[in-house]
C-alpha positions in Angstrom: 0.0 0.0 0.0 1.0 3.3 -0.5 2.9 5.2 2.0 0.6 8.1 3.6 2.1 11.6 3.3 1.4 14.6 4.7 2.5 18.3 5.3 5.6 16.9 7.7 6.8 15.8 4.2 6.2 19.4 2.3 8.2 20.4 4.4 11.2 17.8 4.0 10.4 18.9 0.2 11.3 22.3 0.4 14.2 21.3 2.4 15.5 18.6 -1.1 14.9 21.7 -3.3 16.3 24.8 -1.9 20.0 25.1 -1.6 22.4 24.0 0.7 26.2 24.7 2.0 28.7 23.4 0.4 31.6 21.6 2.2 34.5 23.2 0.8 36.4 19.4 0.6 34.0 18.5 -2.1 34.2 22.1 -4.4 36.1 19.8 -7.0 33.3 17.4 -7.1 30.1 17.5 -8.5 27.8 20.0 -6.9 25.5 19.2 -3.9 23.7 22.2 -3.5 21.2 21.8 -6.2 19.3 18.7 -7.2 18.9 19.3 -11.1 15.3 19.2 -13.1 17.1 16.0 -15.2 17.5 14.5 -11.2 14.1 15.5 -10.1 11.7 14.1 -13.0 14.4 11.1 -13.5 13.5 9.8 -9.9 9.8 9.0 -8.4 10.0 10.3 -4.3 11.2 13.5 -6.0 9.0 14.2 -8.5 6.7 13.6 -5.2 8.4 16.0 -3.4 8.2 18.5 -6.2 4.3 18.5 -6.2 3.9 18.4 -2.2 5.4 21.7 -2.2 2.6 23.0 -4.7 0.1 21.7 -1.8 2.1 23.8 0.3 0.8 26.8 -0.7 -2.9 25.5 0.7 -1.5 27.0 4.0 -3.6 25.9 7.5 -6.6 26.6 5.3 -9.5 28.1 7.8 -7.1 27.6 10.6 -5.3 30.6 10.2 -5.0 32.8 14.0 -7.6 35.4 11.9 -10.6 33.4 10.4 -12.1 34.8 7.2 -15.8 34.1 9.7 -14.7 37.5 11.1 -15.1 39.0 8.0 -18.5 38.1 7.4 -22.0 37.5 9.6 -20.7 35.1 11.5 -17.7 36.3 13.5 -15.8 39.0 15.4 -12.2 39.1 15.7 -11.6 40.1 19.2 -7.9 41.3 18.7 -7.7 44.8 17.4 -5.2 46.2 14.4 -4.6 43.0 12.1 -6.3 45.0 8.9 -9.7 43.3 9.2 -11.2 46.2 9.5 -10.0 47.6 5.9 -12.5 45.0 4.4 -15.5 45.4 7.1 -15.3 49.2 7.0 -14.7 49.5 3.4 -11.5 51.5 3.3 -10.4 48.7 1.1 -8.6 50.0 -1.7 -5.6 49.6 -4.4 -3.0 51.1 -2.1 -4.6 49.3 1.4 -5.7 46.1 1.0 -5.7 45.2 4.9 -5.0 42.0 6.6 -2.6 39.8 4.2 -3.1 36.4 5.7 -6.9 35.7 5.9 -7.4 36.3 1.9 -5.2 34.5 -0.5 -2.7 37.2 -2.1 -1.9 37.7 -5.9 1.6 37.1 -5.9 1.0 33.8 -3.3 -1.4 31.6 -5.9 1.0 33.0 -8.9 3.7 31.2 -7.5 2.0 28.2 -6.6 0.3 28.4 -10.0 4.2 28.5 -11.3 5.1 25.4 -9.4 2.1 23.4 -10.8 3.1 24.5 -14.5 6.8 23.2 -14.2 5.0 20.0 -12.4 2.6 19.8 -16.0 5.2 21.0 -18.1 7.6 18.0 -16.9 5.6 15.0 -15.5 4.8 13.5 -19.2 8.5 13.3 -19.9 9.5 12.2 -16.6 12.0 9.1 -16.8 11.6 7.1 -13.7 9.2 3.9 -14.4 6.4 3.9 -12.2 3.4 5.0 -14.2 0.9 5.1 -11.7 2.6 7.6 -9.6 3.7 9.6 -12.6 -0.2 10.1 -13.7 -1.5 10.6 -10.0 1.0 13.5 -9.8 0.2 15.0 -12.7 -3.5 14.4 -12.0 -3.0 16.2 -8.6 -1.0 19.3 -10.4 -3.5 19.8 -12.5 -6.0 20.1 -9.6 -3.7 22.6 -7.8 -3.9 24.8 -10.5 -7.6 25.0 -11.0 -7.9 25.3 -7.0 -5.2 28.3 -6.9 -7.0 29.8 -9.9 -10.6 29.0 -8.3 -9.0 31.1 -5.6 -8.1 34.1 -7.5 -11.0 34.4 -9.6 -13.4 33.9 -6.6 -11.6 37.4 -5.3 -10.6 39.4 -8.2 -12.4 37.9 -10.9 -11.2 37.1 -14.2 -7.7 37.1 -14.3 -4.4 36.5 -16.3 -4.1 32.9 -17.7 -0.7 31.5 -17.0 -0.3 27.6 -18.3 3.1 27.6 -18.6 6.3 28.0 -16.4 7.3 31.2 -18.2 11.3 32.1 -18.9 13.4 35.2 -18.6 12.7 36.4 -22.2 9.0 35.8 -22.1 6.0 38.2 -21.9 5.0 38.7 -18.3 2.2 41.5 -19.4 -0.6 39.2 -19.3 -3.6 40.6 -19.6 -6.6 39.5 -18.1 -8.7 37.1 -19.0 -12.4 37.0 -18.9 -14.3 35.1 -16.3 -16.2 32.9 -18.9 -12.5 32.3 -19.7 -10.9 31.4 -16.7 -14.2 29.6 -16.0 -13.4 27.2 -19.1 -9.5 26.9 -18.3 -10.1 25.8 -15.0 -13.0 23.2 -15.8 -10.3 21.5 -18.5 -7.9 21.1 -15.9 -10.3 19.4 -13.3 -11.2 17.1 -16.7 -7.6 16.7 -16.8 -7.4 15.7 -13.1 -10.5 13.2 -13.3 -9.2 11.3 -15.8 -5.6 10.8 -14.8 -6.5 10.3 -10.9 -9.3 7.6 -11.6 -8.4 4.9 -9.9 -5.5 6.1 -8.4 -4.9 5.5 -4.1 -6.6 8.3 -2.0 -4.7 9.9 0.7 -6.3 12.1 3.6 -4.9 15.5 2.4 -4.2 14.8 -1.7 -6.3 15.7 -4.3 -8.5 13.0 -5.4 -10.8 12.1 -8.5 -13.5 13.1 -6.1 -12.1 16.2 -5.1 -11.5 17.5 -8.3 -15.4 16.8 -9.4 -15.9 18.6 -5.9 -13.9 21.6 -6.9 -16.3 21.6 -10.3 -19.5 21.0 -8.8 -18.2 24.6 -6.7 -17.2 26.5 -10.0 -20.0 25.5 -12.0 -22.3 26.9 -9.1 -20.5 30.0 -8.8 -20.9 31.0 -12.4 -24.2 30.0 -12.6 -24.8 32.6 -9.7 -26.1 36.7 -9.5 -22.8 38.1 -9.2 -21.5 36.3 -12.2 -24.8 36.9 -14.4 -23.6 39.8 -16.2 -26.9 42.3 -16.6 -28.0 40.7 -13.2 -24.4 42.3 -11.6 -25.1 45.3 -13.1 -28.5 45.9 -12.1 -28.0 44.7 -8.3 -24.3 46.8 -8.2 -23.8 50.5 -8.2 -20.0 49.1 -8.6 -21.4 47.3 -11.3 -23.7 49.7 -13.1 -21.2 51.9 -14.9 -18.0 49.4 -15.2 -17.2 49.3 -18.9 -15.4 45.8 -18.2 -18.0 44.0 -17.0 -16.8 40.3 -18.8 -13.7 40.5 -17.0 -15.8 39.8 -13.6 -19.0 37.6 -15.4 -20.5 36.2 -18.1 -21.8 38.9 -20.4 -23.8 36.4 -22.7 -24.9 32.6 -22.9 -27.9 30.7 -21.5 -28.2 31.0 -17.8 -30.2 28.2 -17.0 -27.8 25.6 -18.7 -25.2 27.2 -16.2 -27.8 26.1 -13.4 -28.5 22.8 -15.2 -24.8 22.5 -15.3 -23.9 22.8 -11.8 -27.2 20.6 -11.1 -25.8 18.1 -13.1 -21.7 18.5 -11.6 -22.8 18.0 -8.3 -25.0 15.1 -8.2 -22.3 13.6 -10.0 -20.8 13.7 -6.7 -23.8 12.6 -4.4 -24.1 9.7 -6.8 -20.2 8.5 -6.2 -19.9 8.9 -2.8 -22.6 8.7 0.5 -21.0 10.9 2.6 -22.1 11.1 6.6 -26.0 9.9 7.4 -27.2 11.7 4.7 -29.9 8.7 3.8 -32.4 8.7 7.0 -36.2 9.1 6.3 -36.7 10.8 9.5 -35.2 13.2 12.4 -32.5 11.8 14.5 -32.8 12.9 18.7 -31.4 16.3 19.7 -29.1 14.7 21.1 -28.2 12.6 18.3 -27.7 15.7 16.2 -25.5 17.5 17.8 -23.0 14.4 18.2 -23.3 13.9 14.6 -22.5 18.1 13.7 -19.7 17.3 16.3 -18.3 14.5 14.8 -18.4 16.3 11.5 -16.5 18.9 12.5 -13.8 16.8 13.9 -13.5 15.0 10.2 -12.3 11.8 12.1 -9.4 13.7 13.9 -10.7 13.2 17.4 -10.8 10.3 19.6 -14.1 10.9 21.4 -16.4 12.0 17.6 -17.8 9.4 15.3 -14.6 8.6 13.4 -16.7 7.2 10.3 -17.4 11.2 9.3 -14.4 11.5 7.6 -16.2 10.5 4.7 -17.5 13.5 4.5 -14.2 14.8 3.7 -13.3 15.1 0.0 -10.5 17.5 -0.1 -8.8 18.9 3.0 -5.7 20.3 5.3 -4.6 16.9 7.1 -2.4 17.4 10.2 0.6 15.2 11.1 0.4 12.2 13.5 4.0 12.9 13.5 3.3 16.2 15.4 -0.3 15.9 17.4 0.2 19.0 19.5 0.3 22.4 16.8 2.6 24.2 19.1 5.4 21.6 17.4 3.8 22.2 13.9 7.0 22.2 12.1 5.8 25.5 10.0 6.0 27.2 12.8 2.9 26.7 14.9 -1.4 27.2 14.7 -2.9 26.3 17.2 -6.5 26.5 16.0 -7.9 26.2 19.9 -5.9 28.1 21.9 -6.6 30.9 19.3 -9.9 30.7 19.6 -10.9 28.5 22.8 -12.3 30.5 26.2 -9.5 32.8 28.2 -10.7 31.2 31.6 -8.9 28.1 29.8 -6.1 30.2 28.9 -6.9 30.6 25.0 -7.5 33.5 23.5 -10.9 34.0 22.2 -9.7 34.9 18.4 -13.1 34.5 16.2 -16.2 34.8 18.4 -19.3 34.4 16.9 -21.4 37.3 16.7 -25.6 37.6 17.5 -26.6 38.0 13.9 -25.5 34.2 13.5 -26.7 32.8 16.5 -29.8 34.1 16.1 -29.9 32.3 12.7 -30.0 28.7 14.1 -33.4 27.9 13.9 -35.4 26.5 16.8 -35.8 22.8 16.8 -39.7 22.8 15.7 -38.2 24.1 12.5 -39.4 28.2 13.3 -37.3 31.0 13.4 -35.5 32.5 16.9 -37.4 35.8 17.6 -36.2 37.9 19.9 -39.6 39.5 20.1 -40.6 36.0 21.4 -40.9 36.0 25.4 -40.0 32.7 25.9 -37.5 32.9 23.2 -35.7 36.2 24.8 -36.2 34.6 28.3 -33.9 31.2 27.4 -32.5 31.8 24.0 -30.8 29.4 24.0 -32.9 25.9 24.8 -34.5 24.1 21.9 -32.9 25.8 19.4 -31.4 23.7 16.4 -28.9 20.9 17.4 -26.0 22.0 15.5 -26.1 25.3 17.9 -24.7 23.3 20.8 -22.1 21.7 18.6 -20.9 25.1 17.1 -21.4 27.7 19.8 -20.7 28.1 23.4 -22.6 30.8 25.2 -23.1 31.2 28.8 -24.0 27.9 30.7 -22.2 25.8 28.0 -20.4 22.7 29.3 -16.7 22.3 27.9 -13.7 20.3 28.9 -12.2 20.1 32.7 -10.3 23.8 33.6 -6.9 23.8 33.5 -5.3 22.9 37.3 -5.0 26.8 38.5 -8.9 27.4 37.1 -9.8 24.4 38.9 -11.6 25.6 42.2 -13.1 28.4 39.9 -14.9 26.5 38.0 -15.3 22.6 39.0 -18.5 22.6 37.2 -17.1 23.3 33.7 -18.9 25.2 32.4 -18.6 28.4 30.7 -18.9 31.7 32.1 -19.5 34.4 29.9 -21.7 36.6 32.0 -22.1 38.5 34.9 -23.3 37.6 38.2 -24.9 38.6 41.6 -22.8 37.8 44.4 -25.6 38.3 47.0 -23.5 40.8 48.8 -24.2 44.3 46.4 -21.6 43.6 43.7 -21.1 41.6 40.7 -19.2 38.2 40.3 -17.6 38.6 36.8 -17.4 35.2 35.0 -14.1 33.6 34.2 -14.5 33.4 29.9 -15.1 37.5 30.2 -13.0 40.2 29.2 -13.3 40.9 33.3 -12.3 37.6 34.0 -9.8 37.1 37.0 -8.1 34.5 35.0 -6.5 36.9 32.1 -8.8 40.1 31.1 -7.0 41.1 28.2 -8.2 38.2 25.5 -11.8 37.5 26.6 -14.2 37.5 23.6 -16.2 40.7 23.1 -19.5 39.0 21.5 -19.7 37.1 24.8 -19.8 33.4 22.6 -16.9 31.3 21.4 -16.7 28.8 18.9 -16.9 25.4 19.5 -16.9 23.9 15.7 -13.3 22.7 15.4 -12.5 22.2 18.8 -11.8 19.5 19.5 -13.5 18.2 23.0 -11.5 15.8 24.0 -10.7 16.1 27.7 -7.5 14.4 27.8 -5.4 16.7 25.6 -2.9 18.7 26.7 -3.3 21.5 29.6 -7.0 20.7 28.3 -6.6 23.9 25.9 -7.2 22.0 22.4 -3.9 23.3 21.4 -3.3 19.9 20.6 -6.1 18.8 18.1 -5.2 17.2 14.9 -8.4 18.3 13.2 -8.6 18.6 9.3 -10.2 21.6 7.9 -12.7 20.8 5.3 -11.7 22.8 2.0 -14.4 20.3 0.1 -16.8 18.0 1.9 -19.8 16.5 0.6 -22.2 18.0 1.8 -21.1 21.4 0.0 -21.9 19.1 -2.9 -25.7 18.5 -1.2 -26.4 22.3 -1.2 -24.7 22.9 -4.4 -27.0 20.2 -5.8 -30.3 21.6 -3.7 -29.3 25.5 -4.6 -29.5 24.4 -8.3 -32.7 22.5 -8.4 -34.2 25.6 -6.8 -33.3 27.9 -9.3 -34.1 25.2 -12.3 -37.6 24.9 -10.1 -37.3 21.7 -9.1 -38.5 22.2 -5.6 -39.8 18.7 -4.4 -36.2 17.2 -5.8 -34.2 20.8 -3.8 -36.7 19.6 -0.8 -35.5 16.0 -0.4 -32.1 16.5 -0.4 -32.5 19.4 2.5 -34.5 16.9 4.9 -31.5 14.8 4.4 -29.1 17.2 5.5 -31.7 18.4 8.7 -32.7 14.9 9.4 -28.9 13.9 10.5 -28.5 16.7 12.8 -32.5 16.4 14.1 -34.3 19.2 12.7 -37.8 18.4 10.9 -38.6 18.0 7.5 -39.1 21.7 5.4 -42.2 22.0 3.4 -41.3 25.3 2.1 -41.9 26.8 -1.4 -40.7 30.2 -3.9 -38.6 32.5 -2.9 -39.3 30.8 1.1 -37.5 27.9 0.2 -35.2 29.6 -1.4 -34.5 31.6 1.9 -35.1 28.0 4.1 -32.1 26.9 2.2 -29.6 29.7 2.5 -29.9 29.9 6.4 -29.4 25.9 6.1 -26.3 26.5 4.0 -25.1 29.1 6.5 -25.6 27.3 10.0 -24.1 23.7 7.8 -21.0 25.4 6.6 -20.6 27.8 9.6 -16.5 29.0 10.0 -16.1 26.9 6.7 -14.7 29.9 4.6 -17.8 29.8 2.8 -20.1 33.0 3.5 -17.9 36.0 2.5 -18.6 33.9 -1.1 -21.9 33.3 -0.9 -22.9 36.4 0.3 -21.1 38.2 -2.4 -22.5 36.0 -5.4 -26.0 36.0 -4.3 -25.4 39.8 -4.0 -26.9 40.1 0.0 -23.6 41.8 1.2 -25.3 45.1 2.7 -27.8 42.8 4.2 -25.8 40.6 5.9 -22.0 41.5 5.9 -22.3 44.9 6.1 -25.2 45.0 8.8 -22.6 45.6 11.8 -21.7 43.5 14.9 -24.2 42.7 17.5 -23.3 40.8 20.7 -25.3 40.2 24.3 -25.2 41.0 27.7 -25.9 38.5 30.4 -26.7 39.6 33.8 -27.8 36.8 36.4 -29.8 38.1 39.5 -30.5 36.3 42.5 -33.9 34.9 42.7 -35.7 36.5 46.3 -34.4 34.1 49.0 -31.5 32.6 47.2 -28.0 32.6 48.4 -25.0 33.4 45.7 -23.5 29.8 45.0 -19.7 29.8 45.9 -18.0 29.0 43.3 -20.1 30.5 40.8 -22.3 28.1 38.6 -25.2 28.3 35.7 -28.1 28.0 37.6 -31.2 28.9 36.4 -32.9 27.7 39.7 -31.1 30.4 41.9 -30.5 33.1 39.5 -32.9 34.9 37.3 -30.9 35.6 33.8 -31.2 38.5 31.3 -29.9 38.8 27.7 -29.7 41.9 25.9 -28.8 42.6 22.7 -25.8 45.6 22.0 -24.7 46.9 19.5 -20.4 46.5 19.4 -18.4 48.8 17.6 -15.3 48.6 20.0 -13.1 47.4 17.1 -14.9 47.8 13.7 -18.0 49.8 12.1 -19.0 47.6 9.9 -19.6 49.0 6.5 -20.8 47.9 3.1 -19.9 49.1 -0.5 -20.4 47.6 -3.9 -17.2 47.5 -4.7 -16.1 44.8 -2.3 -18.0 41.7 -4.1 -14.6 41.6 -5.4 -11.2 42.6 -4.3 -9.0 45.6 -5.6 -5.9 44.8 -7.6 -2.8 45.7 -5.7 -1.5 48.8 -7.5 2.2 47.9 -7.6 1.2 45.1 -9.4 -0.7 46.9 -11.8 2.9 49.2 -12.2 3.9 46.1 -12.6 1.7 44.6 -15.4 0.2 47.6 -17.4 -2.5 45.5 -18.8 -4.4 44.9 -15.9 -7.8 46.2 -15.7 -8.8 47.2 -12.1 -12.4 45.7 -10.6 -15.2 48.0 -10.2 -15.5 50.6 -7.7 -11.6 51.3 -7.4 
């Protein structure tokens, strides 16, 4: 069987292909700081090595210390001056362009998109003798190239077609290409990739046949959506409206609905090669059911206490060592995707918090929206609300993992604290996961929530902090290919078929059947896509190509306020627990500005192009609105 590899081995790849000292006792000798191209496509394991390092340019995916959920609906991140704010607020702009780690960068997917070309250019005259391997790295190059592309476009639009590695006396002015261009370039690669990585071995974290229909099931949606619909951009986007370029950022002509019928067809395709994670029950699982399966779907089989069997969901993602289980000895140089974002009375630093607006978009488990309006809604917000809720939030009162040692006699109830509370003597007991906390007050989270999808529960890790987890993060799973499927049917108006497959997503995690119809189902299915995919890097694009950005990403921050007052004749409990039997609780709603105003303008459904690179390149067209 084939060995497994992982990013422990991009590494080591890097390592064979950069240069090296030279001992000065061999300087008569051949050289052994270079391993040649001739060396490199004569020889198997390096032609491997080769095309890990393209992978490497995937980066920790969603698990970067900022989360691209905090520039969207769903998230706020709590740590002030990291350029998030230059997107939220709308400064965004040629000369600013913000936070450089959370979005992919120009110059970053070029030079992966280089290293995949030398992979394609070289792989079909490659010498060494195993075939197999020779096709499944090609196969996998050709993947990269449409995913780093799929990247750019998704941001800037249509963009300069590259194909080959180019030389020192080549043309580097590419212009732009169109999107229906890039669109087609990018679809012949995943072809490409199909056919040479049928029947090739799979490997956790490598590019599959199945990721690469995955990857155009996604494309095919995209361009069959608003943003991409040329008069349908124009007419929704004052950015839009008067841009003269308008086929450089969508289709500009051709039949819309075979676009829809298209990305219908791409991603049952999928469905129909793959099951993916109790997607086939005719009826609601418990509540309790249904948030152990959303748990174990988050931990994609990298936890020991989650249904391991949900890594079938997985069909493209960032695998983690089990060479290195705790991030902090990530040999890159460290994420630790808990600690970042875990509670501070644990010691973690409350990174990317969800914010109101999203939890108030998990439905309540009869199926009917939260209302805040609601007095037995606003009196307990959060009992009976859908499953998935427990699994991806933690508010005040929700159970986690044992404190760390020195939290201990704080907190022996685990359970977090993200409130305030009446200490029966005239003052206020602040709780240990707030920004007051006694533990460490400078990294609570603001919105008063943390996340919990990702995070891995498992008690026994080390310092109990998560910092540990080994966790994949799903760039393509299949139920992405479920919505993509159900978003097309509604559009072609095929609501009882867009209906079926929804139950089958709800019924897995517990929430009832929908019955809903027009323009309802239409908005049934979008808040199902948001809660499934939640912190997923999925929203700021699906905001933006069904055109809803000032109605959702630019609609500010909101966040609650939790006061718990002793009921008449109580006594404060010492230590402090959730107790809805002694204390009477209060949540209020507040609007947060403390680090951003959030801000929409047309111009960010896609982002600016750098302007040294257009010095650069003095073809380049800029996007509309800069």
């Amino acid at each position: 069987m084939m060995k497994k590899y992982n990013y422990y081995y991009i590494v080591l790849a890097v390592l064979f292909l950069i240069p090296v000292s030279c001992n000065d006792d061999f300087l008569n000798t051949k050289p052994l700081d270079k391993i040649s191209s001739d060396a490199v496509w004569g020889d198997g394991p390096l032609s491997q090595a080769f095309v890990f390092n393209v992978y490497s340019a995937l980066g920790y995916g969603g698990f970067e210390e900022e989360a691209l959920a905090a520039y969207t609906d769903e998230a706020m991140f709590t740590h002030a001056g990291r350029g998030i704010q230059v997107t939220t607020e709308a400064t965004l702009s040629p000369t600013n362009q913000g936070n450089d780690r959370v979005t992919r960068q120009w110059g970053e997917m070029y030079l992966a998109i280089r290293s995949a070309n030398i992979a394609i250019a070289n792989l079909p005259e490659a010498t060494f003798d195993d075939n197999v391997l020779k096709d499944r790295l090609l196969g996998e190059s050709y993947f990269l190239r449409a995913y780093y592309y799929h990247e750019l476009t998704r941001l800037f639009g249509g963009v300069p077609i590259i194909d080959k590695p180019l030389g020192l006396n080549d043309d580097y002015l590419v212009p732009r290409s169109t999107w229906a261009e890039c669109v087609t370039f990018m679809l012949a690669d995943l072809e490409k990739a199909i056919q040479l990585l049928d029947g090739k071995p799979e490997t956790p974290g490598r590019a599959s046949k199945l990721s690469a229909m995955g990857l155009k099931s996604r494309i095919l949606l995209y361009t069959a959506s608003d943003l991409f619909d040329g008069p349908t951009a124009q007419s929704k986007s004052t950015a839009h409206s008067g841009y003269s370029n308008v086929a450089l950022v969508a289709n500009v002509g051709g039949d819309r609905a075979a676009r829809w019928r298209a990305a219908k067809d791409a991603a049952k395709a999928v469905l129909d090669a793959t099951s993916g994670y109790k997607m086939d029950l005719s009826a609601p699982v418990s509540a309790e059911e249904g948030t152990k399966n959303a748990i174990a779907m988050a931990m994609g089989g990298g936890s020991a206490v989650a249904d391991a069997s949900a890594s079938a969901e997985l069909l493209f993602e960032r695998t983690h060592s089990t060479a290195f289980t705790r991030e902090d000895n990530w040999p890159l140089g460290g994420i630790h995707y808990g600690i970042n974002n875990g509670p501070n009375g644990y010691h973690n630093w409350a990174g990317n918090t969800p914010i109101q607006q999203l939890v108030d978009d998990y439905e309540m488990m009869d199926g009917s929206k939260f209302n805040w309006s609601n007095p037995a809604h606003k009196a307990s917000p959060y009992t009976n609300r859908d499953p998935r809720f427990k699994a991806h939030v933690m508010h005040d009162g929700s159970d986690w993992k044992p404190r760390p040692s020195d939290v201990t006699a704080l907190d022996p109830a685990n359970q977090v604290q993200t409130g305030y509370y009446d200490d029966g003597k005239g003052g206020t007991i602040n709780g240990i996961d707030t920004r007051e906390s006694p533990i460490e007050n400078w990294n609570g989270s603001r919105t008063h929530y943390y996340t919990r999808k990702f995070l891995d529960p498992n008690p026994a890790l080390p310092d109990n902090q998560s910092n540990g987890q080994v966790v994949p993060f799903p760039f393509i799973r299949v139920t992405e290919m479920a919505l993509n499927y159900i978003e097309a049917c509604i559009e072609l108006g095929e609501e009882a078929e867009a209906r079926t497959w929804l139950n089958k997503i709800r019924f897995r995690v517990g929430m009832p059947a929908v019955t809903d119809s027009g323009d309802a189902l239409r908005q049934r299915y979008r808040n199902e896509r948001r809660i499934e995919l939640s912190y997923e890097e999925h929203r700021y694009f699906d905001a933006r190509r069904w055109m809803i950005g000032r109605t959702t990403l630019g609609r500010g921050i909101q966040t609650i306020d939790i006061r718990g007052k002793l009921k008449p004749g109580k006594t404060a409990l010492t230590p402090y627990r959730y107790d809805p039997t002694t204390y009477d609780y209060t949540y209020t709603v507040v609007e947060n500005t403390e680090n951003e105003t959030r801000k929409w303008d047309d111009k960010l459904y896609f982002r600016p192009l750098d302007r040294d690179e257009m010095f650069r390149n003095t073809n380049l067209v800029q996007n509309p609105g800069y």
